[in-house]
OpenMM code with the backbone's topology and positions (N, CA, C; nanometers):
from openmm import Vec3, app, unit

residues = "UNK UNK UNK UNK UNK UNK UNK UNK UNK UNK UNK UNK UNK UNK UNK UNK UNK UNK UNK UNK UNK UNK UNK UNK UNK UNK UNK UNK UNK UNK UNK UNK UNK UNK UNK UNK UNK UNK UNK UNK UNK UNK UNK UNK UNK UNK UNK UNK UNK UNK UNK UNK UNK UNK UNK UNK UNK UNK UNK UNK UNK UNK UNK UNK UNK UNK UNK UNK UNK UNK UNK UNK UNK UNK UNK UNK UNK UNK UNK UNK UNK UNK UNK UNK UNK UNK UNK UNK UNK UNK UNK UNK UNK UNK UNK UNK UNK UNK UNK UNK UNK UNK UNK UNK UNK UNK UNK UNK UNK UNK UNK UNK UNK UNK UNK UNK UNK UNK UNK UNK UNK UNK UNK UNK UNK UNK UNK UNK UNK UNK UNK UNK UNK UNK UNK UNK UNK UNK UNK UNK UNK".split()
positions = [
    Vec3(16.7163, 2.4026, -1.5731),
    Vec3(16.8198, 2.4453, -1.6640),
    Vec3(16.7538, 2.5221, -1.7766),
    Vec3(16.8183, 2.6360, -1.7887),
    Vec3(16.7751, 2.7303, -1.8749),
    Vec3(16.8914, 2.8318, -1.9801),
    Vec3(16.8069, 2.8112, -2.1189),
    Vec3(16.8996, 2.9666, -2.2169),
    Vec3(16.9274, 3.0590, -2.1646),
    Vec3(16.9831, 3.1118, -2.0411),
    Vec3(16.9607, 3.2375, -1.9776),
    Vec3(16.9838, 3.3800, -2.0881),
    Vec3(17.0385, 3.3180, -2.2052),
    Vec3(16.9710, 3.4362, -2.3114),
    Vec3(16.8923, 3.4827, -2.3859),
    Vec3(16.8205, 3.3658, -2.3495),
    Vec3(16.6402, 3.3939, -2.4148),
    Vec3(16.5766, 3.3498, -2.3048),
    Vec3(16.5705, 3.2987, -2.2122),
    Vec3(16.4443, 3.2971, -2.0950),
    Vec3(16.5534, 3.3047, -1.9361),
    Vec3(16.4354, 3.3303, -1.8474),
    Vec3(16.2743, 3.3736, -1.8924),
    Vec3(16.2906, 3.5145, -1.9184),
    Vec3(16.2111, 3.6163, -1.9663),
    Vec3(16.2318, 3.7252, -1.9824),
    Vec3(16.1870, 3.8349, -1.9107),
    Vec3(16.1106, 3.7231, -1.8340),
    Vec3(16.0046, 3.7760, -1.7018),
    Vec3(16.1220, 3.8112, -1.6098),
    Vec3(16.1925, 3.8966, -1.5140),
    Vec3(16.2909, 3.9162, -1.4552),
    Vec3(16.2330, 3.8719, -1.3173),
    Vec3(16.1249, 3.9336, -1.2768),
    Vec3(16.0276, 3.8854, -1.0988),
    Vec3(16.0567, 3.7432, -1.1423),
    Vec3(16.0233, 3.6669, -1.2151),
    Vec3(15.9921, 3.4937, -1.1854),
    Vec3(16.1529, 3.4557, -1.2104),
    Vec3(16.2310, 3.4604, -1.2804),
    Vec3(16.3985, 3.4849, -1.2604),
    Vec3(16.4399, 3.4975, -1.0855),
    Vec3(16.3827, 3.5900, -1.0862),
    Vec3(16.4354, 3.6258, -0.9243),
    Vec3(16.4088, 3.4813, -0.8128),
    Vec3(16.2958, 3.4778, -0.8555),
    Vec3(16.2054, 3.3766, -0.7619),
    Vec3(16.2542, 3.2381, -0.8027),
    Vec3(16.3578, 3.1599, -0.8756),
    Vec3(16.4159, 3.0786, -0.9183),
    Vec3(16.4964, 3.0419, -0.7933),
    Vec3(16.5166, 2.9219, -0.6878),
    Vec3(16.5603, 2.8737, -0.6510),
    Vec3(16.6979, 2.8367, -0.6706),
    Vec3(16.7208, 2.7371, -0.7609),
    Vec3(16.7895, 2.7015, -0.7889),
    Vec3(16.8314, 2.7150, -0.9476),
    Vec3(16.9328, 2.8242, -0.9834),
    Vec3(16.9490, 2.8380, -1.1398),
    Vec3(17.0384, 2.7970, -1.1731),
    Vec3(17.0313, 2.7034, -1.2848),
    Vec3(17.1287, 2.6237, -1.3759),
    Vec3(17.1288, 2.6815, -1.5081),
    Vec3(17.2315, 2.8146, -1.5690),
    Vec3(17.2001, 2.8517, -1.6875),
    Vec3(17.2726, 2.8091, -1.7556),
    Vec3(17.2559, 2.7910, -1.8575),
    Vec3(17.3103, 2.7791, -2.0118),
    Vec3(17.3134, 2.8508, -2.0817),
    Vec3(17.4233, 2.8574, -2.1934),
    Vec3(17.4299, 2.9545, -2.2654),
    Vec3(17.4485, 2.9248, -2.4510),
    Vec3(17.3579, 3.0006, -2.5294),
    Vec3(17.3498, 2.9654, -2.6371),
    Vec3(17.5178, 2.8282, -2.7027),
    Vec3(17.4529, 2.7159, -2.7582),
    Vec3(17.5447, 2.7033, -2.8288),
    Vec3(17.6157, 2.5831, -2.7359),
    Vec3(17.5630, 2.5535, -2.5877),
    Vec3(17.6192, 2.4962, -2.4899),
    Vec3(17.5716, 2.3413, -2.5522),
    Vec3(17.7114, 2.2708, -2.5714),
    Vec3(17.7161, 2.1431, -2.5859),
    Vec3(17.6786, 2.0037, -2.5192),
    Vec3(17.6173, 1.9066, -2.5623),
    Vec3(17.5101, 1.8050, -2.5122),
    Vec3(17.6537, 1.7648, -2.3885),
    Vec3(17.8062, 1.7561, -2.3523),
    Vec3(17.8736, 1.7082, -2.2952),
    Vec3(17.8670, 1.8219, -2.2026),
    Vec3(17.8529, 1.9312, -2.2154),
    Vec3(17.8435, 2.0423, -2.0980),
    Vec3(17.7040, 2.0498, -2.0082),
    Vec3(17.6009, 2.0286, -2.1300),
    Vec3(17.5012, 1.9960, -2.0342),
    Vec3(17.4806, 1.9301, -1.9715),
    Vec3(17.4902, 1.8301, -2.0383),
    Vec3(17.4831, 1.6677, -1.9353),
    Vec3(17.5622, 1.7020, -1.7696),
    Vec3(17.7061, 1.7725, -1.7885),
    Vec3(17.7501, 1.8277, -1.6825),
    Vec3(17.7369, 1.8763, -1.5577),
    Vec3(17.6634, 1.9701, -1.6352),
    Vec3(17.5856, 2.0877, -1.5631),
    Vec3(17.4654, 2.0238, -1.5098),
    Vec3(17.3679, 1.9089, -1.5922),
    Vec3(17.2594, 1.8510, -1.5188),
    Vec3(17.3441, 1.7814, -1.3912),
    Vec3(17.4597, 1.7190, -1.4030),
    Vec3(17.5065, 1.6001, -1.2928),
    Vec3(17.5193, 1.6823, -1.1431),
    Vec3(17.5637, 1.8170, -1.2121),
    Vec3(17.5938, 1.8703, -1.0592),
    Vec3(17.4819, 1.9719, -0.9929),
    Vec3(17.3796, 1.9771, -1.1146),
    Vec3(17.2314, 2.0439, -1.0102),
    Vec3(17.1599, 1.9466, -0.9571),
    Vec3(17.1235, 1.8484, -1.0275),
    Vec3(17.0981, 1.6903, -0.9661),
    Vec3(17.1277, 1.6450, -0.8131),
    Vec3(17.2766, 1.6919, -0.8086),
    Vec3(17.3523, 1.6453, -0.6420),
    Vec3(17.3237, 1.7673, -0.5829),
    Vec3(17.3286, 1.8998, -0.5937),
    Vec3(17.2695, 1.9763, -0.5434),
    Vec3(17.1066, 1.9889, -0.4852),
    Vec3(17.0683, 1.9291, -0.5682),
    Vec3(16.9531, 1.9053, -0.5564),
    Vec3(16.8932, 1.8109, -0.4290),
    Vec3(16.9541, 1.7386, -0.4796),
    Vec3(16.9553, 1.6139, -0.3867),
    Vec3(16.9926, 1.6124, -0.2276),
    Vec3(17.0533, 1.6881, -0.2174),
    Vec3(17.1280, 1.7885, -0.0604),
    Vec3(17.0108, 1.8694, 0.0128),
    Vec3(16.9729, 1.9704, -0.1046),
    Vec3(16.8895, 2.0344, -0.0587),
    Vec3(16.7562, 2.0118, -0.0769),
    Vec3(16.6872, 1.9779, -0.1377),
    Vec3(16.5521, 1.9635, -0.1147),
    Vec3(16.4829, 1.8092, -0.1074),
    Vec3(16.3811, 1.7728, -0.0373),
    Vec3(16.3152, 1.6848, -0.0309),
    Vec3(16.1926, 1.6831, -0.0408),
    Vec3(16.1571, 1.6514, -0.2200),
    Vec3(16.0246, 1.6609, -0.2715),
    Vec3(15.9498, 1.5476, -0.2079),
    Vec3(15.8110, 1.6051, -0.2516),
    Vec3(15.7128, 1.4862, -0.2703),
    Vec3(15.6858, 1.4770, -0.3903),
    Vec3(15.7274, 1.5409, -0.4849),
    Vec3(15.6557, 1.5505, -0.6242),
    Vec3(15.7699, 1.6021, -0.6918),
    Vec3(15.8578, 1.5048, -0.8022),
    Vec3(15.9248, 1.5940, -0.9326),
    Vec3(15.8092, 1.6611, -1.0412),
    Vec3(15.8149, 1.7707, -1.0691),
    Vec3(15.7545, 1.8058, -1.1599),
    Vec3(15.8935, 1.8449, -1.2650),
    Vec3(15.8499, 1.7996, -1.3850),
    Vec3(16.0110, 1.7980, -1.4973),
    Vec3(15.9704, 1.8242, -1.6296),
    Vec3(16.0357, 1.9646, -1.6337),
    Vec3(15.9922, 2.0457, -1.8039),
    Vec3(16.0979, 1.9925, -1.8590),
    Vec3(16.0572, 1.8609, -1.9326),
    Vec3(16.1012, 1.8061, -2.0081),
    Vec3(16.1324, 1.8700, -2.1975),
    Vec3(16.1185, 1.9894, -2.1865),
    Vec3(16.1424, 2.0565, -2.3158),
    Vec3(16.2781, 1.9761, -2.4135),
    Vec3(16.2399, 1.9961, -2.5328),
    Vec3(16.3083, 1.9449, -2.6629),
    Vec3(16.3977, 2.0271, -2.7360),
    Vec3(16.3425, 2.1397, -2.6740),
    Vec3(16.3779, 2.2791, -2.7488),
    Vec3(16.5496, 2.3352, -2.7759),
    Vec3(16.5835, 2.1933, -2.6539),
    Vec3(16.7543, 2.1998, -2.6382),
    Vec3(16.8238, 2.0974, -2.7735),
    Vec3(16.7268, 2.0367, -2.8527),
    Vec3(16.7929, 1.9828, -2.9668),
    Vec3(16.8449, 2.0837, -3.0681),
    Vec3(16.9517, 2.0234, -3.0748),
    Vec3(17.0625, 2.0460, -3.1803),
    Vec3(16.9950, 2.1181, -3.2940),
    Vec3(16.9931, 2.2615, -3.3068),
    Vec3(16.9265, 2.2860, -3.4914),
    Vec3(16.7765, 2.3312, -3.4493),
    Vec3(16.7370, 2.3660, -3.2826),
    Vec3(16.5930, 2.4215, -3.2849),
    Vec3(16.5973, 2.5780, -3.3196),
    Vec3(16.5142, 2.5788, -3.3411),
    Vec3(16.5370, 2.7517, -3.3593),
    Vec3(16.5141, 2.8464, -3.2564),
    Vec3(16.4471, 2.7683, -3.1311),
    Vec3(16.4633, 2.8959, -3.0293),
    Vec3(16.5180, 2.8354, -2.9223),
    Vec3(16.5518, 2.7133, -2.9060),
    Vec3(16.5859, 2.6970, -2.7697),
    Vec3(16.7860, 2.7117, -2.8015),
    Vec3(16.8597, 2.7083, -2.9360),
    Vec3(16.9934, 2.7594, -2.9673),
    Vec3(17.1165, 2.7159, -2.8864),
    Vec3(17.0846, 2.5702, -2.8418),
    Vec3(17.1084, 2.4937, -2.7844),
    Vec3(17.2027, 2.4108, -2.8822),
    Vec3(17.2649, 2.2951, -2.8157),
    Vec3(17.3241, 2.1837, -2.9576),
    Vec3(17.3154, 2.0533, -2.8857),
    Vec3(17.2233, 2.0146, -2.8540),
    Vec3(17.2252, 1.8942, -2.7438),
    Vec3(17.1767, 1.7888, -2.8708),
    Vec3(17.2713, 1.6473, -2.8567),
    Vec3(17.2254, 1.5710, -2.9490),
    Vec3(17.1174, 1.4750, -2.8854),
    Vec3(16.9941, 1.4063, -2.9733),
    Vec3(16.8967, 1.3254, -2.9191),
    Vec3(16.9156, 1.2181, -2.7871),
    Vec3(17.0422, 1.1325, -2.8445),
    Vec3(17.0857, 1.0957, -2.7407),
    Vec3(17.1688, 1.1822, -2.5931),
    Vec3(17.1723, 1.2763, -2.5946),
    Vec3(17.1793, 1.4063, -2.5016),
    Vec3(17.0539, 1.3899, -2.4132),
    Vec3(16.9233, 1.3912, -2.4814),
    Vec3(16.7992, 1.4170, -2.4714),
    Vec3(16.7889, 1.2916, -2.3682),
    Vec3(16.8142, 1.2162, -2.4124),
    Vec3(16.7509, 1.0429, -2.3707),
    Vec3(16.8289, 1.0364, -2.2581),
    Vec3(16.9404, 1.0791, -2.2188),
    Vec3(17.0422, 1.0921, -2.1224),
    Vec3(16.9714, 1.1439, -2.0105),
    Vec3(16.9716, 1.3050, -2.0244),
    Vec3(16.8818, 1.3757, -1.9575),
    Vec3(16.7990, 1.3102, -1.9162),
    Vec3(16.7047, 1.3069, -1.9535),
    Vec3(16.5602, 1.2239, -1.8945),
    Vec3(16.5833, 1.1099, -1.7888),
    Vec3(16.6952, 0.9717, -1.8765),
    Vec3(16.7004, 0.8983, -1.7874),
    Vec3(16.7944, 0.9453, -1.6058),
    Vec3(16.8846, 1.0679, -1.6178),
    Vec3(16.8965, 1.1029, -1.5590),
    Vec3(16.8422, 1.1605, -1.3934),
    Vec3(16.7279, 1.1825, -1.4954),
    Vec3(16.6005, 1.2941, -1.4023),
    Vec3(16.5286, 1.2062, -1.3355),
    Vec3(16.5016, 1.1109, -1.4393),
    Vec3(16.4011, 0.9732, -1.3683),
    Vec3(16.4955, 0.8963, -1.2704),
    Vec3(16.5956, 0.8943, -1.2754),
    Vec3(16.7127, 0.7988, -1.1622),
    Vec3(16.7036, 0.8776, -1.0523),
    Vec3(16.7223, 1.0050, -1.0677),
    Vec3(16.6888, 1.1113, -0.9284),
    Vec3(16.5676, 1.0682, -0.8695),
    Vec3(16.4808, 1.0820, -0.9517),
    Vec3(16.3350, 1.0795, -0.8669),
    Vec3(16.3030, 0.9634, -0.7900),
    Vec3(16.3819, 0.7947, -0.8623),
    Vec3(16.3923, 0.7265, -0.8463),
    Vec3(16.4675, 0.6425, -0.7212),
    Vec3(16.5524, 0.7606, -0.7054),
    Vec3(16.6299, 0.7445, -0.5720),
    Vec3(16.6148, 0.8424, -0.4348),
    Vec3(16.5114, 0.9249, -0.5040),
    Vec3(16.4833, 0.9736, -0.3686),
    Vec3(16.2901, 0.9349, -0.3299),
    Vec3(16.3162, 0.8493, -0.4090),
    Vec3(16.1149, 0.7867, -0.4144),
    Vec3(16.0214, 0.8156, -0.4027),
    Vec3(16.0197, 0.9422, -0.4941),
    Vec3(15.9350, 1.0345, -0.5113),
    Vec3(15.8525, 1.0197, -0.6726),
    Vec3(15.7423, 1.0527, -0.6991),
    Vec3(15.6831, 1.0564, -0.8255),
    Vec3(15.7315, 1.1702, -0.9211),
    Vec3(15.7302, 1.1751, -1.0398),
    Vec3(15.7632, 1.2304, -1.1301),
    Vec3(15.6845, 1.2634, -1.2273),
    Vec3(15.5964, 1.3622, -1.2628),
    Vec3(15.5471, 1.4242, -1.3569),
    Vec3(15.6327, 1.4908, -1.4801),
    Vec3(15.6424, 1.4039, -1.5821),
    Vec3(15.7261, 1.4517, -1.7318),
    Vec3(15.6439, 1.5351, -1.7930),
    Vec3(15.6951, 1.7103, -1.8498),
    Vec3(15.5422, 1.7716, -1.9374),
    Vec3(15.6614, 1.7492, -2.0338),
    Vec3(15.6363, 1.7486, -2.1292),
    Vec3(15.7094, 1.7152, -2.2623),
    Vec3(15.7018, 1.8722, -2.3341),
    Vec3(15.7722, 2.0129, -2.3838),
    Vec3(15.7342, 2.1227, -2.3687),
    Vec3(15.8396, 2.1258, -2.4948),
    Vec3(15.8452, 2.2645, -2.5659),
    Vec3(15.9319, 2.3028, -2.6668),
    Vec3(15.9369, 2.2094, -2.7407),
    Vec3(16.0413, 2.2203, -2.8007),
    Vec3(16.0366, 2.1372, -2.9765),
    Vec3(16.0598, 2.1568, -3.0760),
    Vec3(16.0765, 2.2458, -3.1810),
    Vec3(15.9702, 2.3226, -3.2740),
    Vec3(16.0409, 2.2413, -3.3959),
    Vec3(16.0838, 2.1168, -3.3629),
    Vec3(16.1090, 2.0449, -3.5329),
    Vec3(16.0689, 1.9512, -3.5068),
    Vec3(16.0150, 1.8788, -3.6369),
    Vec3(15.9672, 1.7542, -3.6603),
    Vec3(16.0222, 1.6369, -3.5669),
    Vec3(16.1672, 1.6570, -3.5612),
    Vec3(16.2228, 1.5073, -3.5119),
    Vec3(16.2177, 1.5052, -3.3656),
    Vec3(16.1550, 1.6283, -3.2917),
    Vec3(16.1543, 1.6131, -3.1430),
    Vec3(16.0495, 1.5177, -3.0973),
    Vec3(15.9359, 1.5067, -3.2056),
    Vec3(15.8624, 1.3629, -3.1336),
    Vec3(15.9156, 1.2657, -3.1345),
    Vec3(16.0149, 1.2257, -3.2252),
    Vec3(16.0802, 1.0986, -3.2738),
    Vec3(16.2135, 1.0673, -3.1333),
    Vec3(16.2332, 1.1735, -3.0869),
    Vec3(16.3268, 1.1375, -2.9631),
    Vec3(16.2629, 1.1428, -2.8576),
    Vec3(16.1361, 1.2709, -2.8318),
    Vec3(16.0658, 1.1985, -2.7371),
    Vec3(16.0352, 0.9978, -2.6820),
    Vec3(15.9942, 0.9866, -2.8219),
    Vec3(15.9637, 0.8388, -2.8056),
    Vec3(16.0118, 0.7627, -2.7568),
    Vec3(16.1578, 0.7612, -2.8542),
    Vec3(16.3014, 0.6938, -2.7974),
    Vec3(16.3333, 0.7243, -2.6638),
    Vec3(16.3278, 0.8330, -2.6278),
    Vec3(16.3304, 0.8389, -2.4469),
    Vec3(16.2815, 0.7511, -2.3758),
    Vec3(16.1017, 0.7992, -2.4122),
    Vec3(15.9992, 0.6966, -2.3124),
    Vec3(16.0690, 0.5285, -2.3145),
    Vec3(16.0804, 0.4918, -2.4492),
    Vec3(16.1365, 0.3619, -2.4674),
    Vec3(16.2526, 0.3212, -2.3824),
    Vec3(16.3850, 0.4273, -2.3600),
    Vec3(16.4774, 0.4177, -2.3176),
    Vec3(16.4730, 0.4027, -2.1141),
    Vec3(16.3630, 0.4623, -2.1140),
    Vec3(16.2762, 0.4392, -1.9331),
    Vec3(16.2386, 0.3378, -1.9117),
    Vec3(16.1613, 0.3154, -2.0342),
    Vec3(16.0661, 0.1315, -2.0105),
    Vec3(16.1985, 0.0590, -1.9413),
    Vec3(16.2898, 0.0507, -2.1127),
    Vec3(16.3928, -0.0830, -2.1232),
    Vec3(16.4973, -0.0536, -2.0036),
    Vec3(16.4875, 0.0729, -1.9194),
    Vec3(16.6010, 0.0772, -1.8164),
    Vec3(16.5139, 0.0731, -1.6991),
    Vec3(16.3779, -0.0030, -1.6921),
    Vec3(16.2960, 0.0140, -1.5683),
    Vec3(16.2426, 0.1300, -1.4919),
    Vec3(16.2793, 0.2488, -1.5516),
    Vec3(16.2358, 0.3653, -1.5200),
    Vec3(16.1034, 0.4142, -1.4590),
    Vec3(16.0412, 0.3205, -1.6028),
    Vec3(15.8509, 0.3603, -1.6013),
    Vec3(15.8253, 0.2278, -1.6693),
    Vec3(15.6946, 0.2193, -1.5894),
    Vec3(15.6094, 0.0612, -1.7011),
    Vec3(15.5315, 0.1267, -1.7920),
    Vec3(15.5148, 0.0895, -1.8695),
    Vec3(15.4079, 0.1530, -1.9695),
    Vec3(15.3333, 0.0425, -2.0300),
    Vec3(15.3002, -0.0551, -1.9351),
    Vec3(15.2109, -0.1870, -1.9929),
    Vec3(15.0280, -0.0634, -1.9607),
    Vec3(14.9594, -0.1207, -2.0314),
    Vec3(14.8181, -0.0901, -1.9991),
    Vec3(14.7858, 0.0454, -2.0409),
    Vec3(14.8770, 0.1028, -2.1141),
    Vec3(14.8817, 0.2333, -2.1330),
    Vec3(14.8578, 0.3359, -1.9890),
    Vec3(14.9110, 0.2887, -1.9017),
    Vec3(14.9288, 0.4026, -1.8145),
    Vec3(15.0610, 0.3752, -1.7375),
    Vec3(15.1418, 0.4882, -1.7359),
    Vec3(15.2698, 0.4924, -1.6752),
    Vec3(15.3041, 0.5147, -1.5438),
    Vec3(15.3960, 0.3731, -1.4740),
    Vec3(15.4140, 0.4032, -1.3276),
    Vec3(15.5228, 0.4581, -1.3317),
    Vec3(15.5857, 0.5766, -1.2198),
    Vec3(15.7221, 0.5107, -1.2193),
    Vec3(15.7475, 0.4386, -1.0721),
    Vec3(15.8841, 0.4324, -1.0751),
    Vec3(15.9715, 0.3450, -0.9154),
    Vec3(15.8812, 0.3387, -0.7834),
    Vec3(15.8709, 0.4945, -0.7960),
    Vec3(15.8236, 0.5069, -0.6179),
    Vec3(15.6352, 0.4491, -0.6311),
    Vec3(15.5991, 0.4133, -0.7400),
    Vec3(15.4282, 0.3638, -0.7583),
    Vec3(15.3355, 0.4530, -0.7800),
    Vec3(15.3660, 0.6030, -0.7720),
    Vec3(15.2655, 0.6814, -0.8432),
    Vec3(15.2502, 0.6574, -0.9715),
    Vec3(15.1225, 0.6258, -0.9887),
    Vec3(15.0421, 0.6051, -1.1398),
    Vec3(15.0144, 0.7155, -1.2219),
    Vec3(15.0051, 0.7105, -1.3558),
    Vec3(14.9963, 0.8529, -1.4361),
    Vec3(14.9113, 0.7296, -1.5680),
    Vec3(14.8472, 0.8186, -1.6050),
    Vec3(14.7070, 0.7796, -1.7260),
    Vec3(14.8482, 0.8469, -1.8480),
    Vec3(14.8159, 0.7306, -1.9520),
    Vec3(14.8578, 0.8569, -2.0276),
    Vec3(14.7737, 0.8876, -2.1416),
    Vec3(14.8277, 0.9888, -2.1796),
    Vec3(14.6603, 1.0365, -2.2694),
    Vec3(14.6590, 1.0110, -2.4195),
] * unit.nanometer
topology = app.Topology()
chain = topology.addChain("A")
for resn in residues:
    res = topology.addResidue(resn, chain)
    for name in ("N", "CA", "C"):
        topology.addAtom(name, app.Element.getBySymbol(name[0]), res)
């Protein structure tokens, strides 16, 4: 899922996009959430990973300055647990990059996310390294 009015700007890697879920400046945390539910089941139809890889960007909070988005934190925490239930049900590992941001309070919901995975079984995060469902292990740094 993407600003399709600010990225990518690269038009070749656009092209080469599989599956595009755009958004558009200004698109509300209840539209997104939306729009994630039904690329998710799409998703889910069509492809069968071995590996989620998930640009977990911040940049969709409410008040960033480039991602022009309005998704509220709990939007954020939604999302994620969302993404992790997918991966979770098709028992596959999940790589989170945590990406965009550009205000202070996006670490502060990052956190609350990770927390919101622990307490919904998502990911363990005993020992400082994170499993999730399907048992791929991840160090975290």
């Amino acid at each position: 899922m993407y600003n399709s009015e600010i990225y990518p700007f690269d038009y070749e890697a656009k092209r080469s996009i599989s599956q595009k879920v755009e958004v558009r400046s200004g698109t509300s945390t209840s539209d997104y959430l939306s729009k994630l539910d039904v690329a998710l089941q799409v998703a889910g139809h069509s492809f069968d990973p071995e590996l989620v890889v998930y640009n977990a960007g911040t940049d969709t909070l409410d008040g960033d300055p480039l991602g022009c988005l309005r998704i509220s934190p709990d939007g954020i925490i939604n999302r994620d647990e969302k993404v992790f239930a997918f991966a979770r049900e098709k028992n596959v590992p999940l790589v989170m990059l945590t990406s965009g941001g550009y205000m202070k309070s996006s670490a502060r919901v990052i956190a609350d996310s990770i927390l919101n995975l622990s307490k919904k079984q998502l990911i363990d995060v005993r020992d400082r390294t994170i499993q999730n469902v399907s048992g791929g292990k991840h160090s975290v740094l």
